[in-house]
N, CA and C atoms as an extended XYZ file, in Angstrom:
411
Properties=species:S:1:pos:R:3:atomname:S:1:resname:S:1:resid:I:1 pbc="F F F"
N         3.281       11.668        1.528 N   UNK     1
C         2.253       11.174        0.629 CA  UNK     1
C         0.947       11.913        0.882 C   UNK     1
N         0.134       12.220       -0.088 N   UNK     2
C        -0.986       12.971        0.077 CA  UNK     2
C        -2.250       11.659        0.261 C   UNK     2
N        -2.502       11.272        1.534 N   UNK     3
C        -3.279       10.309        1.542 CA  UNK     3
C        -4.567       10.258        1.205 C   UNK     3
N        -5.536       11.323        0.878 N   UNK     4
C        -6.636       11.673        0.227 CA  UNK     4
C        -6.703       10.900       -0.383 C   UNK     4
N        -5.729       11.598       -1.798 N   UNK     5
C        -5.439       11.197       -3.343 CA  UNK     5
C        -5.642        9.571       -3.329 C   UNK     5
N        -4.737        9.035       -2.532 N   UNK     6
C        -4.385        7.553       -2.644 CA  UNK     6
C        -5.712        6.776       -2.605 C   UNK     6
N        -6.756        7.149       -1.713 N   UNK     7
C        -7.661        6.730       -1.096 CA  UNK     7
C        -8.686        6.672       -2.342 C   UNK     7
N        -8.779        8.302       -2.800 N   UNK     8
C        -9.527        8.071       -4.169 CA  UNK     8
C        -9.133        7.602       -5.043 C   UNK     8
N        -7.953        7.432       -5.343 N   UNK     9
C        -7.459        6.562       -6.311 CA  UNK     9
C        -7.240        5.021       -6.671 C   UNK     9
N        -7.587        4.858       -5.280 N   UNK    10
C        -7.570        2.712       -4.999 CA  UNK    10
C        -9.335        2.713       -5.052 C   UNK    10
N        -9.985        3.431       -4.678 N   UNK    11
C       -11.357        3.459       -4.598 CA  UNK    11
C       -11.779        3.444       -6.329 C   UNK    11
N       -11.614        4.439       -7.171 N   UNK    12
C       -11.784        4.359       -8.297 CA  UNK    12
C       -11.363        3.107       -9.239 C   UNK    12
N       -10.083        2.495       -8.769 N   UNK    13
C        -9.395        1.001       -8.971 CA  UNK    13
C       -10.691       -0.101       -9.231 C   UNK    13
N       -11.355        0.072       -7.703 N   UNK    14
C       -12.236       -0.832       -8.044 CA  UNK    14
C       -13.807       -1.466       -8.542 C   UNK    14
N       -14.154       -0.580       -9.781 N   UNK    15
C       -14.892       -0.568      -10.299 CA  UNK    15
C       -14.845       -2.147      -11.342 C   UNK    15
N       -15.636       -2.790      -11.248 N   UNK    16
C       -15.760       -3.624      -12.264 CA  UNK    16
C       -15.039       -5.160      -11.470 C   UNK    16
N       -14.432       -4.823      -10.423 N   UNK    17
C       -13.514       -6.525       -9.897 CA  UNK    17
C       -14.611       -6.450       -8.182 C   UNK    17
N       -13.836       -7.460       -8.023 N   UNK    18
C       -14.014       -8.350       -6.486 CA  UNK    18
C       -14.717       -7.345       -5.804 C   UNK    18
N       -13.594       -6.245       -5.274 N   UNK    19
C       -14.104       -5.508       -4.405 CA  UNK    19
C       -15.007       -4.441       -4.871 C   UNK    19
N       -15.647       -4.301       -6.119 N   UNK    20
C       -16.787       -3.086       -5.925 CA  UNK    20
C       -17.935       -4.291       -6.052 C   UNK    20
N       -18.085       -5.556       -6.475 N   UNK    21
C       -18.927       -6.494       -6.098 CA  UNK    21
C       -19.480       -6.819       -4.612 C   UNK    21
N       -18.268       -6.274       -3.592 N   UNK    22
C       -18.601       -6.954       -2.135 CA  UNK    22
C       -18.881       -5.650       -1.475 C   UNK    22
N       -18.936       -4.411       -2.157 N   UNK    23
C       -18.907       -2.970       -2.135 CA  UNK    23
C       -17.859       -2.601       -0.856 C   UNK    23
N       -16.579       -3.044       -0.974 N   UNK    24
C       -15.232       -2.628       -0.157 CA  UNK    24
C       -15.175       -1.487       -0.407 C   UNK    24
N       -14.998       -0.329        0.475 N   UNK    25
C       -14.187        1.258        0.222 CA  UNK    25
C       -13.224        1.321        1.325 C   UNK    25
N       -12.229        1.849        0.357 N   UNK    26
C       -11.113        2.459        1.311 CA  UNK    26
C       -11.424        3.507        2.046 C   UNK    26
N       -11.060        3.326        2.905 N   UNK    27
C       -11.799        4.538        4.273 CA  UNK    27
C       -10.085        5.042        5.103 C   UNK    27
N        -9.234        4.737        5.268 N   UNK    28
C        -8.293        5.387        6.166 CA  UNK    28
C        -6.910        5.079        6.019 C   UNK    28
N        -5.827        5.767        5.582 N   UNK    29
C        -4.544        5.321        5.276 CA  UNK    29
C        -3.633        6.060        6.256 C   UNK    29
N        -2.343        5.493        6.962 N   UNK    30
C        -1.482        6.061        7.139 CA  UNK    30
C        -0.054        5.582        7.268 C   UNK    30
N         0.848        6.228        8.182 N   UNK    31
C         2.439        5.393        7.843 CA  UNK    31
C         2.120        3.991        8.478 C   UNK    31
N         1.866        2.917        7.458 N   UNK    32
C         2.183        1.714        7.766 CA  UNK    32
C         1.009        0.998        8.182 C   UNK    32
N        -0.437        1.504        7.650 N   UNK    33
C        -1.458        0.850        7.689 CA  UNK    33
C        -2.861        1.383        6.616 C   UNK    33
N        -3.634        0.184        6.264 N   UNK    34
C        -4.894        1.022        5.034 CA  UNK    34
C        -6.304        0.282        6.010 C   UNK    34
N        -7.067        0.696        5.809 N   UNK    35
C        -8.128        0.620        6.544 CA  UNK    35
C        -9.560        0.292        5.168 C   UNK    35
N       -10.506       -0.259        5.365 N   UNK    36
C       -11.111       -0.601        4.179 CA  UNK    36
C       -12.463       -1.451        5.435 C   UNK    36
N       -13.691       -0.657        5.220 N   UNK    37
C       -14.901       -1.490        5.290 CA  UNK    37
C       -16.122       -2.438        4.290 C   UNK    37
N       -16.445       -3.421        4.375 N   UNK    38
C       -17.610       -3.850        4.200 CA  UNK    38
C       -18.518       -4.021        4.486 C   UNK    38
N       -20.142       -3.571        3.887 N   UNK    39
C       -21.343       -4.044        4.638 CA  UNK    39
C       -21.680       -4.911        4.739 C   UNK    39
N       -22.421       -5.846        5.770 N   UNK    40
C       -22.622       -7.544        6.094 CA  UNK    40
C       -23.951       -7.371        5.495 C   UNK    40
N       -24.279       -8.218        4.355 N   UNK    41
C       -25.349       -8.690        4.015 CA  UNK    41
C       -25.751       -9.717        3.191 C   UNK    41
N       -26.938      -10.357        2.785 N   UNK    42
C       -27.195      -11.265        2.321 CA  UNK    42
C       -25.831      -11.678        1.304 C   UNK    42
N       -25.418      -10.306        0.512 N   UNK    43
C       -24.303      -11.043       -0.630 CA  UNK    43
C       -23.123      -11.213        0.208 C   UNK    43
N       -23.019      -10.757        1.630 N   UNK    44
C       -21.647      -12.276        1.699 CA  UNK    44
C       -22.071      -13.076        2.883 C   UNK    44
N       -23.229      -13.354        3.305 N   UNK    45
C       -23.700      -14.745        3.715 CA  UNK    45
C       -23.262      -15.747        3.561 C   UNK    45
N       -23.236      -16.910        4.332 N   UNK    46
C       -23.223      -18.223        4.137 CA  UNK    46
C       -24.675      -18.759        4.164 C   UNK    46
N       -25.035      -19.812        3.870 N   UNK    47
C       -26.392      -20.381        3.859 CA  UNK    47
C       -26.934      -20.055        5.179 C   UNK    47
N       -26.282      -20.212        6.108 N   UNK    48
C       -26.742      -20.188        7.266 CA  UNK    48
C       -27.333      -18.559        7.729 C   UNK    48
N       -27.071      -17.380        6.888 N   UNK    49
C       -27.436      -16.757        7.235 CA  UNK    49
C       -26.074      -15.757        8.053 C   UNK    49
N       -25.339      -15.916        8.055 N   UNK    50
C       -23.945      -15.152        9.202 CA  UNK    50
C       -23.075      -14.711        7.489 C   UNK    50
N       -22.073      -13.970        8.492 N   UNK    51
C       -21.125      -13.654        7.127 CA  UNK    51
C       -19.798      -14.789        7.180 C   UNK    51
N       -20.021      -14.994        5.560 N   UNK    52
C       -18.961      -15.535        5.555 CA  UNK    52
C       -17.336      -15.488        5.149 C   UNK    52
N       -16.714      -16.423        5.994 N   UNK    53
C       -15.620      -16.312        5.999 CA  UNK    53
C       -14.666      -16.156        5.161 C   UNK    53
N       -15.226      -16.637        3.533 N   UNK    54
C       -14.359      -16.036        2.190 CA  UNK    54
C       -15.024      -14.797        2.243 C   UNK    54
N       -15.674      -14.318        2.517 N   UNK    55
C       -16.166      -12.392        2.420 CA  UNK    55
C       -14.916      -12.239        2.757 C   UNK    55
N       -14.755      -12.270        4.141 N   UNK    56
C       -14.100      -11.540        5.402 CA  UNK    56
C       -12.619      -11.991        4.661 C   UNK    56
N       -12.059      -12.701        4.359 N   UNK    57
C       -11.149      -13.269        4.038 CA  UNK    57
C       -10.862      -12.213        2.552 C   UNK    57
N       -11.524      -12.280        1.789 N   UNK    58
C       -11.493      -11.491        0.446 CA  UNK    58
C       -11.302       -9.832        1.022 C   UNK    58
N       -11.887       -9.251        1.994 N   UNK    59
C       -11.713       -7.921        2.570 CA  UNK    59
C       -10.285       -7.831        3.244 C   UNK    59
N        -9.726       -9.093        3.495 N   UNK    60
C        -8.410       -9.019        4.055 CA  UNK    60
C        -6.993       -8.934        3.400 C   UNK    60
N        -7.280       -9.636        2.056 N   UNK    61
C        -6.491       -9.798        1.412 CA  UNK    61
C        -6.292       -8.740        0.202 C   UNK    61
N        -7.758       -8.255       -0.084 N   UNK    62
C        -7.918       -6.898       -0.809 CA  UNK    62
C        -6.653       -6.192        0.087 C   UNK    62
N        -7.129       -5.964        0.969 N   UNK    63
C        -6.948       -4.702        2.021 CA  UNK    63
C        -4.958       -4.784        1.820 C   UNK    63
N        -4.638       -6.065        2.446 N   UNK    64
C        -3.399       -6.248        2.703 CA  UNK    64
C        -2.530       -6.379        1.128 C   UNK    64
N        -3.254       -6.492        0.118 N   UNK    65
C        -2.503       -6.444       -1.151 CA  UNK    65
C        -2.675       -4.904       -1.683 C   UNK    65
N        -3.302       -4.272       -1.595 N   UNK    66
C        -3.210       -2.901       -1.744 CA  UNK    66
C        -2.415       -1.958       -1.232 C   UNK    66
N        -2.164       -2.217        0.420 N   UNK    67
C        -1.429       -1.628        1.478 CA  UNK    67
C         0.315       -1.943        0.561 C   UNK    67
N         0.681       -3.544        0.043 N   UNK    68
C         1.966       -2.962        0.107 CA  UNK    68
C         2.141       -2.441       -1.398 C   UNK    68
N         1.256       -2.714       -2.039 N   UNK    69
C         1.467       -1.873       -3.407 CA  UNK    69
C         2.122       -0.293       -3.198 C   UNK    69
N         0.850        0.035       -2.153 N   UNK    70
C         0.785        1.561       -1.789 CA  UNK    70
C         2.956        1.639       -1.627 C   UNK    70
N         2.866        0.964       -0.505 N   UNK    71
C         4.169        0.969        0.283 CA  UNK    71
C         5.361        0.598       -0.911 C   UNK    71
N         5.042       -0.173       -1.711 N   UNK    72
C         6.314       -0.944       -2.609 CA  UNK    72
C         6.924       -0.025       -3.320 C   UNK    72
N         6.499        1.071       -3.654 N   UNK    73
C         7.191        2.472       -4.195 CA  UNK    73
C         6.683        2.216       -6.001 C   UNK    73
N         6.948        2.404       -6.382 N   UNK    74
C         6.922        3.170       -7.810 CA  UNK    74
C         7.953        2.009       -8.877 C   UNK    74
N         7.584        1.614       -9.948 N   UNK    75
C         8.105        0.593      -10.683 CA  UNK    75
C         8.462       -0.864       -9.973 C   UNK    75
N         6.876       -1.113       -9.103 N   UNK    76
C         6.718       -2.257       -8.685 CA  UNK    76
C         6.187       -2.781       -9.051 C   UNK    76
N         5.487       -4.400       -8.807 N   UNK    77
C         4.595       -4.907       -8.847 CA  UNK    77
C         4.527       -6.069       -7.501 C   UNK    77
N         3.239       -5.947       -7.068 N   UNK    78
C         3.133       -6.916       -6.121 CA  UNK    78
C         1.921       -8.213       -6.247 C   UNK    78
N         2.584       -9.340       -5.725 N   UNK    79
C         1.939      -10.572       -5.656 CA  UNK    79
C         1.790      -11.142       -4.526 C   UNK    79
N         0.766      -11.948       -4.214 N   UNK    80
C         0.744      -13.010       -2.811 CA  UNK    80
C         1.336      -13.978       -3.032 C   UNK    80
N         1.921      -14.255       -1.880 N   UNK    81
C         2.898      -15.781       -1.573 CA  UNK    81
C         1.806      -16.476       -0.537 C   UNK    81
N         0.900      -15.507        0.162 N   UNK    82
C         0.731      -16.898        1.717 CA  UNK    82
C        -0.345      -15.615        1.914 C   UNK    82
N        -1.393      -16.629        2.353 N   UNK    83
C        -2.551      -15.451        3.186 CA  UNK    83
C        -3.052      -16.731        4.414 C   UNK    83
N        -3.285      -16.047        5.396 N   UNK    84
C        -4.245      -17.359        6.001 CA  UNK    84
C        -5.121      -16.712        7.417 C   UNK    84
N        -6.181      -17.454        7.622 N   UNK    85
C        -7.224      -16.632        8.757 CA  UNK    85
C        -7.304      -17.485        9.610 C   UNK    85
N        -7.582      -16.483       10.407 N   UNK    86
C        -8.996      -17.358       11.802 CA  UNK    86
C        -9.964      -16.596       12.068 C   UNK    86
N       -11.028      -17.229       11.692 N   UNK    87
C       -12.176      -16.864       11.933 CA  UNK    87
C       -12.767      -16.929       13.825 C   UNK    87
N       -12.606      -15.657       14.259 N   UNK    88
C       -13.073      -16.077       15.519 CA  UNK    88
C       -14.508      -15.346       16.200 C   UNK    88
N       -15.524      -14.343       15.343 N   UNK    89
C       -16.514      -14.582       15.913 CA  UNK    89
C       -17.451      -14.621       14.040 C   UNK    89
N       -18.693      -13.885       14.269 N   UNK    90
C       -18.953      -13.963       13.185 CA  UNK    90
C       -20.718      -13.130       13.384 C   UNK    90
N       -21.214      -12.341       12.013 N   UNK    91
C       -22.369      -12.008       12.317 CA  UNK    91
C       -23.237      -11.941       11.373 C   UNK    91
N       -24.571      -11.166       11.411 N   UNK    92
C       -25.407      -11.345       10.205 CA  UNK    92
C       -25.546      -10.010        9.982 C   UNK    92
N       -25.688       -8.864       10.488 N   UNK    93
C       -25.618       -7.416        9.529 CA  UNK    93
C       -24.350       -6.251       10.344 C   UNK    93
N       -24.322       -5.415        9.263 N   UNK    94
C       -23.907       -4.418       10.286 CA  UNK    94
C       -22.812       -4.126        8.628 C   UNK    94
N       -21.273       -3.472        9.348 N   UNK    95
C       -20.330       -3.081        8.468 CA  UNK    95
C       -18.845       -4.048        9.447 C   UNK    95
N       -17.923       -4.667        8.772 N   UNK    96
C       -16.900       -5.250        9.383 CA  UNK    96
C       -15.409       -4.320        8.698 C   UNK    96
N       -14.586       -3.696        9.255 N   UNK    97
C       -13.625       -3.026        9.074 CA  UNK    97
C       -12.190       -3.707        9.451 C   UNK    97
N       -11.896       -3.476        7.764 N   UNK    98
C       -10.478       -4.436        8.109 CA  UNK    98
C        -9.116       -3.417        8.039 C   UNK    98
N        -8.347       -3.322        8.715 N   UNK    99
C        -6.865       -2.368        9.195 CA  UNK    99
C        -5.795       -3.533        8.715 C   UNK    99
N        -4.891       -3.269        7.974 N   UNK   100
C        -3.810       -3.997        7.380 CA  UNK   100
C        -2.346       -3.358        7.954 C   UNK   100
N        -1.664       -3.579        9.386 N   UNK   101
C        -0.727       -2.909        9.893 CA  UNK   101
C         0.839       -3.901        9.601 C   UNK   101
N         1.336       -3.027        8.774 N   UNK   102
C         2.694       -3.659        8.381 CA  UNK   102
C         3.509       -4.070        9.259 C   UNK   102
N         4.147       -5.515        9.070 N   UNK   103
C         5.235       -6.387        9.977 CA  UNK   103
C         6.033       -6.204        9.292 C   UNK   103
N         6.397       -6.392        8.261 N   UNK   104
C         8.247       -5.816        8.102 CA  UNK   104
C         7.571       -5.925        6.112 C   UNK   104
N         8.272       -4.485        6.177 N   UNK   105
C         8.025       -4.103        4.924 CA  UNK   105
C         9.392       -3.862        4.334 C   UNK   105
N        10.253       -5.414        3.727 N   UNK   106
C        11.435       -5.375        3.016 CA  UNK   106
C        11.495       -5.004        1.270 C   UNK   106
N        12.736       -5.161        0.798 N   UNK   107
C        12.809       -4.732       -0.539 CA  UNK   107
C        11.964       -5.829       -1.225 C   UNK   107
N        11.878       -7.069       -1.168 N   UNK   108
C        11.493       -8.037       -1.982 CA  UNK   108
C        10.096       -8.628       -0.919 C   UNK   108
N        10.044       -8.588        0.007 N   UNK   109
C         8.589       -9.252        0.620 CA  UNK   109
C         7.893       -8.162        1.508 C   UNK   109
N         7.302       -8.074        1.596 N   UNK   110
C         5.910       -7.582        3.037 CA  UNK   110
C         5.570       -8.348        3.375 C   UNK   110
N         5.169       -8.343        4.976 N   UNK   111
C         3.647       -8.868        5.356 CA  UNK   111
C         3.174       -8.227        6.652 C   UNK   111
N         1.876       -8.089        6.336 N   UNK   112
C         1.063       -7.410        7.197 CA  UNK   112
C         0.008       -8.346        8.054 C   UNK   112
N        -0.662       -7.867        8.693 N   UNK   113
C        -1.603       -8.377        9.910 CA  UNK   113
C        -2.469       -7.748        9.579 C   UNK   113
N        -3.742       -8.040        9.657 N   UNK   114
C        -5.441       -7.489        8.998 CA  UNK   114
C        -5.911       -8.391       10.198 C   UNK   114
N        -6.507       -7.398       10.891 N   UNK   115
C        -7.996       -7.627       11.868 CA  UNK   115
C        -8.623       -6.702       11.351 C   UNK   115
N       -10.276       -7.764       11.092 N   UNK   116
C       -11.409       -7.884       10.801 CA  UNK   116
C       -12.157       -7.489       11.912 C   UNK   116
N       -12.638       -6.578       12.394 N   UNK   117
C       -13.272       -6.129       13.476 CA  UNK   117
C       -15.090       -5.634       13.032 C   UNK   117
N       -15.800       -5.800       14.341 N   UNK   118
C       -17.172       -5.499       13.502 CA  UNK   118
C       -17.100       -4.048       14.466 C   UNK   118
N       -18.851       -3.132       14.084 N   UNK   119
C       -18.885       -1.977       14.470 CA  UNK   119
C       -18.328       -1.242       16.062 C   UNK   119
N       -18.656       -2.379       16.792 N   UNK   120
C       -17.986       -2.088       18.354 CA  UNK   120
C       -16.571       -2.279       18.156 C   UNK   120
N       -15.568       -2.826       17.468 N   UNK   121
C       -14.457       -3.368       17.947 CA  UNK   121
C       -14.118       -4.720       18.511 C   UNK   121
N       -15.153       -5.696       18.036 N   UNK   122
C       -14.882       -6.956       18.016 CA  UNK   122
C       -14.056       -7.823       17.146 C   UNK   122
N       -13.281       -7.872       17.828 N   UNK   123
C       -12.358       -9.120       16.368 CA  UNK   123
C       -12.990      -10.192       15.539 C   UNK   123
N       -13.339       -9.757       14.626 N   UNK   124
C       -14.066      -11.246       13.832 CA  UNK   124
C       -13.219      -11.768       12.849 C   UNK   124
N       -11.837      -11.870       12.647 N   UNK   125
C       -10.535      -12.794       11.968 CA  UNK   125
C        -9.550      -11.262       12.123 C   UNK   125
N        -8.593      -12.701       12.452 N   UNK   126
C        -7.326      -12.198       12.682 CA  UNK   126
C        -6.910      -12.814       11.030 C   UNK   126
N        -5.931      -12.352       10.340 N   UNK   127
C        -5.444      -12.426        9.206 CA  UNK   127
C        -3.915      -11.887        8.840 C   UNK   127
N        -3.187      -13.010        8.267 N   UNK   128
C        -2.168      -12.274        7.808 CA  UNK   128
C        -1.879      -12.654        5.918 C   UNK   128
N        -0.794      -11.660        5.593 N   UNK   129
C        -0.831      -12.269        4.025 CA  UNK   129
C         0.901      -11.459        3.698 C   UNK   129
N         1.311      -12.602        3.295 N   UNK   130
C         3.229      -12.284        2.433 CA  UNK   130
C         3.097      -11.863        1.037 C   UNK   130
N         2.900      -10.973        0.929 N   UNK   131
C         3.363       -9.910       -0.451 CA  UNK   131
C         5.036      -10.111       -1.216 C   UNK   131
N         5.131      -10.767       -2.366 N   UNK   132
C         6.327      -10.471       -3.008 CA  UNK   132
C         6.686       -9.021       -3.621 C   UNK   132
N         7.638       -8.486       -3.738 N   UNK   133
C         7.694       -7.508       -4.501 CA  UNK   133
C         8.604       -7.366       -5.474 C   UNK   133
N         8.531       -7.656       -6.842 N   UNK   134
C         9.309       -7.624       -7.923 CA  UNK   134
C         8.664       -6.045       -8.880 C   UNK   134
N        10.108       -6.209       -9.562 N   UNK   135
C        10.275       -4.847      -10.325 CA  UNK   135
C         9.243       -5.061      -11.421 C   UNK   135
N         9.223       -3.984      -11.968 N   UNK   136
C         8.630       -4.148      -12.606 CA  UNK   136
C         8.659       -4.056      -14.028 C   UNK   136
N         9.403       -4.639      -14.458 N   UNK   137
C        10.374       -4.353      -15.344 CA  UNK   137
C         9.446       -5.777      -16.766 C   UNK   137
C-alpha cells in the first residue's frame, strides 16, 4: 500500500464532518495501525476548562473506524458495533495523539485498541471499538 496516498486521502475525507470541526489529521499509517492527532483547546473543553472526554473519545473512534475501512479491502463497508473508554488522565492545552493498533482483523468484524496519549507519552484513555464489516453490495 502506498501509505502517503492513504493519508492524503482520509485527510481530504474530512472536510465538512466531525473531524475537520475538532481539526483531527491523519499523521502516520502502517501494517496494522493509523495514527491521527488533535489540538487541546477551548473547542473540546469541558466547562471546567480540561479536555473533554467526548473530544478524546470522538478522536478514538474517528481514528479506529477509519483504520479498518483502510484494512477491510475494497467493496466494503464498515460500521460500529461497540466503542468504549477510560478516561485516565486529562489536560487543558497541548496536541493528544491517538494510534488505533489492530486485535484481530477478521472477514466480518475488527477491533482495535486506541491510546490517547498527550505530547510526552502519557496515556490519557485507553479505548477500544468492534467494527462490522459487510459487503458492499
Amino acid at each position: 500500500m502506498e501509505w502517503n496516498k492513504i493519508l492524503d486521502k482520509l485527510n481530504e475525507r474530512t472536510a465538512n464532518t466531525l473531524m475537520h470541526t475538532l481539526n483531527i489529521t491523519y499523521t502516520n499509517i502502517g501494517d496494522g495501525f493509523l495514527e491521527a492527532t488533535m489540538p487541546v483547546d477551548a473547542r473540546v473543553h469541558q466547562p471546567y476548562g480540561y479536555l473533554h472526554g467526548g473530544a478524546s473519545m470522538a478522536l478514538a473512534e474517528s481514528v479506529g473506524s477509519a483504520a479498518s475501512h483502510i484494512f477491510a479491502g475494497k467493496d466494503t463497508k464498515v460500521l460500529g458495533l461497540e466503542f468504549s473508554a477510560n478516561h485516565l488522565k486529562t489536560m487543558q492545552s497541548g496536541v493528544v495523539t491517538a494510534r488505533a493498533e489492530a486485535v484481530h482483523l477478521g472477514r466480518s468484524t475488527h477491533l482495535w485498541q486506541i491510546r490517547v496519549t498527550d505530547e510526552e507519552g502519557n496515556l490519557i484513555s485507553l479505548c477500544k471499538i468492534t467494527n462490522i464489516v459487510l459487503s458492499h453490495s
